[in-house]
GUDRENLUM-775069 format. One record per residue (C-alpha): residue number from 1; residue in three letters; x, y, z. Coordinates in Angstrom, 3 decimals, always signed. Example, Ala and Ser with C-alpha at 12.3 -4.5 7.8 and 13.67 -1.06 7.14 Angstrom:
<recs>
REC   i  aa       c1       c2       c3
REC   1 ALA  +12.300   -4.500   +7.800
REC   2 SER  +13.670   -1.060   +7.140
</recs>
This chain:
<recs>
REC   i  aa       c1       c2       c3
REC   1 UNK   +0.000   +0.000   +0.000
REC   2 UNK   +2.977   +2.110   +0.916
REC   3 UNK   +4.369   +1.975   -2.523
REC   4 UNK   +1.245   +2.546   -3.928
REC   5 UNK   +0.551   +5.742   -2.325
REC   6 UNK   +4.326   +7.043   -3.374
REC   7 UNK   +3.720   +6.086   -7.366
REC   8 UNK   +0.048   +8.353   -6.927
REC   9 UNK   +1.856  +11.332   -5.246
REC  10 UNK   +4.742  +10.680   -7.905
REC  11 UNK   +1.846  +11.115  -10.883
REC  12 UNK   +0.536  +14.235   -9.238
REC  13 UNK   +3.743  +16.068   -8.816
REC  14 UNK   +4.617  +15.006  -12.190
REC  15 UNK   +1.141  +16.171  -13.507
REC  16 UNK   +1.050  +19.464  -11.790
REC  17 UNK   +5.123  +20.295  -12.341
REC  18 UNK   +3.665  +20.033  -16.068
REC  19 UNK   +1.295  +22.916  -15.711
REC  20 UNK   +3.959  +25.426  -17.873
REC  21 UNK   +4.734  +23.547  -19.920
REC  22 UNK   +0.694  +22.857  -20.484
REC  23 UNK   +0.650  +26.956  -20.833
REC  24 UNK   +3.530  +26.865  -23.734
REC  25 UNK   +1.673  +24.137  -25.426
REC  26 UNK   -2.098  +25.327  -25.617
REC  27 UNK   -0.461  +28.775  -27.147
REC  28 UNK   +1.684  +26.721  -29.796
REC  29 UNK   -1.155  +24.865  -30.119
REC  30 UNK   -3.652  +27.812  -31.481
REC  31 UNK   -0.936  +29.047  -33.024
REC  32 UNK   -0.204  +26.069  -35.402
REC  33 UNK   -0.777  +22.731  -34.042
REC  34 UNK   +0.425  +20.846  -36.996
REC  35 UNK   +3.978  +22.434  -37.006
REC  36 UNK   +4.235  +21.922  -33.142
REC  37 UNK   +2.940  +18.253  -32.391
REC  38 UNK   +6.448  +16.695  -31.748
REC  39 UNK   +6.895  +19.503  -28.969
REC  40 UNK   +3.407  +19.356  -27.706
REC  41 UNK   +3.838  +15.458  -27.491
REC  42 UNK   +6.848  +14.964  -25.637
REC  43 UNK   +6.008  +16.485  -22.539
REC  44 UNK   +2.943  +13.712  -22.225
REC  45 UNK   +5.670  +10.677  -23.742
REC  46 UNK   +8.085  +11.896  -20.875
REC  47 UNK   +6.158  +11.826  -18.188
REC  48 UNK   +4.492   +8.537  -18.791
REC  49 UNK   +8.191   +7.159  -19.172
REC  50 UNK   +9.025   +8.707  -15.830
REC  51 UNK   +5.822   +6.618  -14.315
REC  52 UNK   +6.632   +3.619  -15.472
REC  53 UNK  +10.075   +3.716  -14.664
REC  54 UNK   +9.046   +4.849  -11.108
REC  55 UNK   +7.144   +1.252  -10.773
REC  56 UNK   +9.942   -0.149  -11.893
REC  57 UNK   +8.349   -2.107  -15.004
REC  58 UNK  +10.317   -3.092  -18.158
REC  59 UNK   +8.766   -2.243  -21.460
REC  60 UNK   +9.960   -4.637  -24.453
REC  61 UNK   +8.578   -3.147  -27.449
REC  62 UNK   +8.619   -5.517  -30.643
REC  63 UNK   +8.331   -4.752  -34.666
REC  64 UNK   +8.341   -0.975  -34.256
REC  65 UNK  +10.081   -1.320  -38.117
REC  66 UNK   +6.965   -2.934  -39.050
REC  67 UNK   +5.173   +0.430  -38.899
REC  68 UNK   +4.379   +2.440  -42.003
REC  69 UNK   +5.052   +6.263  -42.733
REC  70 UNK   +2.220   +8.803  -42.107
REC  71 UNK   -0.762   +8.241  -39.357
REC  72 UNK   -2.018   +4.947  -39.072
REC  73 UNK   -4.844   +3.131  -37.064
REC  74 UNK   -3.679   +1.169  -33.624
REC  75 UNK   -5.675   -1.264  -32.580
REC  76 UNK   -4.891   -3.000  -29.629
REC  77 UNK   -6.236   -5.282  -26.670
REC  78 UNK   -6.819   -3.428  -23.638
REC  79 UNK   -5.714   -5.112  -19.862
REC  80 UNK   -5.531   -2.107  -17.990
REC  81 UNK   -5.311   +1.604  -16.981
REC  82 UNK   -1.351   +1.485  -17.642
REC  83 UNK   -1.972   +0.559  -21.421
REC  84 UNK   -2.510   +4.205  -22.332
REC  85 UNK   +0.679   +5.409  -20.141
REC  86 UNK   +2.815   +2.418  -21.704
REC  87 UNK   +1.699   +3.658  -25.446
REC  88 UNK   +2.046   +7.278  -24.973
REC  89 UNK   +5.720   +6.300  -23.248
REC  90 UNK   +7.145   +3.596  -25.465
REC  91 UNK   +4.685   +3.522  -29.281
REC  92 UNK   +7.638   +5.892  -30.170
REC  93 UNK   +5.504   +8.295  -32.036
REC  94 UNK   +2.515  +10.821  -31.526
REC  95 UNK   -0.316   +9.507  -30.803
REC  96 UNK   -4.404  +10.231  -29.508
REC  97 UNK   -6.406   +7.795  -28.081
REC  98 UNK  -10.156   +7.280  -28.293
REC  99 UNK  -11.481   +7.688  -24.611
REC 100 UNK  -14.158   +7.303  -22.924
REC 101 UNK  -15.593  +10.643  -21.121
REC 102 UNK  -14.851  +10.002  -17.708
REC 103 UNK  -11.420  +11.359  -18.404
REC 104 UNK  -12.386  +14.780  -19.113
REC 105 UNK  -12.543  +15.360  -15.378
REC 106 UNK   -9.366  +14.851  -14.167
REC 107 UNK   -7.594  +18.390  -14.386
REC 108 UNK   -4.359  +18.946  -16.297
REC 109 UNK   -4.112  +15.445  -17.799
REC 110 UNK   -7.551  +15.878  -19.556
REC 111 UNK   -5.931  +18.952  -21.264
REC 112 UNK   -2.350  +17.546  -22.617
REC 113 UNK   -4.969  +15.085  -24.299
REC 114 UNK   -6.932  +17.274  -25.794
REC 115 UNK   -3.686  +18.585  -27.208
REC 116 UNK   -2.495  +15.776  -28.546
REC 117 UNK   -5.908  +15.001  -30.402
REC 118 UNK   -7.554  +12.555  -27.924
REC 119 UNK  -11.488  +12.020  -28.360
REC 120 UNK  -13.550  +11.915  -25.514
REC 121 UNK  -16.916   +8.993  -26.269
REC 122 UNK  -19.720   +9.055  -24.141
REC 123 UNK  -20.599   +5.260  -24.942
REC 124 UNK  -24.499   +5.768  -23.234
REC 125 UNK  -24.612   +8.530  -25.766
REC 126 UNK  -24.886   +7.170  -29.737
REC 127 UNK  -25.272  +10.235  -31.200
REC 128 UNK  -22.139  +11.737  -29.389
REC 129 UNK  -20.135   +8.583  -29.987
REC 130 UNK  -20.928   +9.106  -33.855
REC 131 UNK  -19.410  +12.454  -34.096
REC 132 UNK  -16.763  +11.097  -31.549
REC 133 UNK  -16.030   +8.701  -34.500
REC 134 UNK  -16.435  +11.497  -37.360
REC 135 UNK  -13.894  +13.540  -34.825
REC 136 UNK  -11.383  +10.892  -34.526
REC 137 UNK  -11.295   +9.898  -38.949
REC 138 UNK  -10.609  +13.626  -38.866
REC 139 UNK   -7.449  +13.683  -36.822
REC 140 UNK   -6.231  +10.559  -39.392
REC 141 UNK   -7.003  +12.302  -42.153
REC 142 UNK   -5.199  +15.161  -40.766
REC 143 UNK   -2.276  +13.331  -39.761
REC 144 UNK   -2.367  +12.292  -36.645
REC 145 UNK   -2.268   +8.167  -35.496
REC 146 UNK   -4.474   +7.160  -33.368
REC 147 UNK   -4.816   +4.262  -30.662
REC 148 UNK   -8.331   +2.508  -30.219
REC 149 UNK   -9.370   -0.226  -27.979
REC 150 UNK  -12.287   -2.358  -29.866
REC 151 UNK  -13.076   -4.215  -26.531
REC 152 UNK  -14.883   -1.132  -25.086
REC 153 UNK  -13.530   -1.723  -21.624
REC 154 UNK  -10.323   -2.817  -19.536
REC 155 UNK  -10.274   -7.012  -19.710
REC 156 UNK   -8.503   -6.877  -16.825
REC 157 UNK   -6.727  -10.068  -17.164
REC 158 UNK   -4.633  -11.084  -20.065
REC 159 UNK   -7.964  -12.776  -21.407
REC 160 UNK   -9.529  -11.115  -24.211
REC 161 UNK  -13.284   -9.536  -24.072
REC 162 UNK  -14.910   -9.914  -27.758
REC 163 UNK  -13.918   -7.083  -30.372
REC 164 UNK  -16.676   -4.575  -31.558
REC 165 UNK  -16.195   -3.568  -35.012
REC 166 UNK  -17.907   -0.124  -35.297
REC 167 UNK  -14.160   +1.707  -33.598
REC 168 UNK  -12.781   +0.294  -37.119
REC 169 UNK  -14.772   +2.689  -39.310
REC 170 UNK  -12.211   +5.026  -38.356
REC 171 UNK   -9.513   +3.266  -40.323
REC 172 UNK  -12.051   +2.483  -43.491
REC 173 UNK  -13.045   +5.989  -43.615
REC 174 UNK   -9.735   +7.964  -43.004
REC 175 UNK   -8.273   +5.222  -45.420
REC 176 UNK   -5.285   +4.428  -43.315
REC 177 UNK   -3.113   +1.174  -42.362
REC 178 UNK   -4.296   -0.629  -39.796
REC 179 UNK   -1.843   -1.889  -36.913
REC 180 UNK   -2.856   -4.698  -34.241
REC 181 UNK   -1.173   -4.279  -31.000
REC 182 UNK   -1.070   -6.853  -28.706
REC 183 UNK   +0.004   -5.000  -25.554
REC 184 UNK   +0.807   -7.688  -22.158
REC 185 UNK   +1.402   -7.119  -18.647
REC 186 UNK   -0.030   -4.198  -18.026
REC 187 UNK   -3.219   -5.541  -15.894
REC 188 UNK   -0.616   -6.991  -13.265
REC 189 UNK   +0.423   -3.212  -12.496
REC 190 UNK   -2.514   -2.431  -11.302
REC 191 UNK   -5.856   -4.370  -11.252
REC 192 UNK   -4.273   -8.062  -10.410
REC 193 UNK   -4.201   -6.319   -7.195
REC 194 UNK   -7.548   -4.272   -6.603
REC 195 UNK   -5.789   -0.836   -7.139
REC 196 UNK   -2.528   -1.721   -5.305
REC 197 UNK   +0.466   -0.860   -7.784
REC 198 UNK   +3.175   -2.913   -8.508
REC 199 UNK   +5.897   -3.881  -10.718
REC 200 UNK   +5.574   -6.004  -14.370
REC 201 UNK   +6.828   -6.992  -17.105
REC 202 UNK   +5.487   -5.314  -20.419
REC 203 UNK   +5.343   -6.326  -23.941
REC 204 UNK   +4.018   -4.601  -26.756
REC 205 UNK   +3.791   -6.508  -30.449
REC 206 UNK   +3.581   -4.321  -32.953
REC 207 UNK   +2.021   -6.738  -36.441
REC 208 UNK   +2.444   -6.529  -39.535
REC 209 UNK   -0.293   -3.154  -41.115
REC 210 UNK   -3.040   -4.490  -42.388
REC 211 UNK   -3.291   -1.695  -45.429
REC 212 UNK   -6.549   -0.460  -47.187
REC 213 UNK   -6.656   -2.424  -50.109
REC 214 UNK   -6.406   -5.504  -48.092
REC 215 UNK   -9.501   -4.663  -45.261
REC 216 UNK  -11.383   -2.957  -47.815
REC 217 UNK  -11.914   -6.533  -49.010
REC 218 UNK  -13.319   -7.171  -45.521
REC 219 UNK  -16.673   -6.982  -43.483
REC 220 UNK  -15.825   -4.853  -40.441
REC 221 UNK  -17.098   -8.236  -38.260
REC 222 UNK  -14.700  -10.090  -40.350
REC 223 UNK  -11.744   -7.495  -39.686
REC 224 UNK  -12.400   -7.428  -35.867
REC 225 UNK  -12.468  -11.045  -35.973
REC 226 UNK   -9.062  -11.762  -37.772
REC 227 UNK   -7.619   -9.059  -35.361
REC 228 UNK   -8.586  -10.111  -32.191
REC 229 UNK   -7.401  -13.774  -33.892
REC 230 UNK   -3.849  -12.417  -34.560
REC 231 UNK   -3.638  -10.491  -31.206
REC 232 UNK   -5.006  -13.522  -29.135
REC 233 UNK   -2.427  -15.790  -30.714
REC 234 UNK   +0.158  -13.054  -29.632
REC 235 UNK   -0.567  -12.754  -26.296
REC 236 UNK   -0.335  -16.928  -25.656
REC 237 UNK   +3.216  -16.543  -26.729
REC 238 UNK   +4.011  -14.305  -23.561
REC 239 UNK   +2.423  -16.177  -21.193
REC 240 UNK   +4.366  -16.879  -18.324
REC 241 UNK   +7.507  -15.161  -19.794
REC 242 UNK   +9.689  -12.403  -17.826
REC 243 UNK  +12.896  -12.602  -19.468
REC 244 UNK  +13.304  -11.078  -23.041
REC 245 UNK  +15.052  -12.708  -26.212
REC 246 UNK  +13.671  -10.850  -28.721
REC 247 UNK  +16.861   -8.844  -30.377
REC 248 UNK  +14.095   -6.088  -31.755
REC 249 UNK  +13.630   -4.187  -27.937
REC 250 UNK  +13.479   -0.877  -26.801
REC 251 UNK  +14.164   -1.329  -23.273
REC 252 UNK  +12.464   +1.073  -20.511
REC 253 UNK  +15.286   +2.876  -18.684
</recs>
């Protein structure tokens, strides 16, 4: 519990220290967002580094050569509240995140996402979580990568909850590559334990894009199926495993 209270205090020094540099980015941000989103980005990919290293959890990152040029469509599994920390820290490029409203609240950390082109979904809410979607094909087509989580909700174990296919319009609209991330580890961090923090072991897969001539071809059901197929298949090949052979790493440090 002790350790657990020193990693939250750790986050909100780290949150509020960024206030300044939240001030700097907003104003770059009005100015010209697209000339400034490597800036406005690091201050969010450092301090989720910072976290992680704090808990003391390697981060193996595999196939980063795998991704394509230009903004592409992440789609990943999603184990826990650490999977959006280990992504902005380790994907090793800018990237927003489809999330759900609830986030909005928290002060400071609800504004670096809005400047790094985060959507906020109300999932109660269809007509909001349309133009959520419309919102989020218009930061790809603009530029800008984005993360999505098709299972709606944390698993919570390394266990997979069934893939919805209507987050993939994003991709078949903007017309961008699609890449599956299978992202492990994470859950232990935090909700193996009911809120009590603690150290893992992290891996992150990037596969092979899946481009737009190939999943134009595709249902959406059929799509969400043969990803959640590829990323399922991923994930059994870490179970169990702590120690990392893979020559392809970027090592947290």
């Amino acid at each position: 519990m002790f350790f657990s209270i020193r990693i939250y205090l750790y986050v909100i020094a780290l949150v509020a220290g960024s206030w300044f540099k939240l001030k700097k980015a907003q104003s770059l941000f009005k100015q010209a967002p697209e000339d400034h989103t490597e800036f406005i980005f690091q201050t969010p990919k450092t301090v989720s580094r910072k976290v992680i290293h704090k808990i003391g959890t390697p981060v193996h990152v595999h196939g980063a050569e795998r991704v394509p040029e230009g903004p592409v469509l992440y789609v990943a599994n999603h184990q826990g509240i650490f999977d959006i920390v280990t992504f902005l820290g380790f994907l090793g490029r800018p990237v927003g995140f489809i999330a759900k409203k609830e986030i909005q609240k928290l002060p400071i950390i609800s504004k670096w996402m809005e400047l790094i082109h985060c959507v906020f979904m109300d999932r109660t809410d269809r007509r909001q979580s349309v133009k959520a979607i419309q919102q989020g094909i218009q930061h790809l087509k603009n530029g800008h990568s984005m993360v999505i989580f098709p299972e709606g909700t944390r698993s919570k174990t390394n266990e997979l909850n069934e893939f919805k296919p209507g987050s993939l319009r994003l991709a078949l609209k903007a017309d961008v590559p699609i890449v599956p991330v299978a992202i492990d580890g994470t859950y232990e961090m935090l909700e193996a334990k009911n809120g009590h923090i603690q150290p893992s072991t992290v891996h992150i897969h990037l596969h092979d894009a899946i481009m737009p001539e190939a999943y134009h071809q595709l249902k959406t059901n059929q799509l969400a199926e043969m990803i959640q197929a590829n990323i399922e298949q991923t994930l059994k090949q870490y179970e169990g495993k702590t120690e990392e052979t893979d020559a392809e790493v970027q090592v947290n440090h």
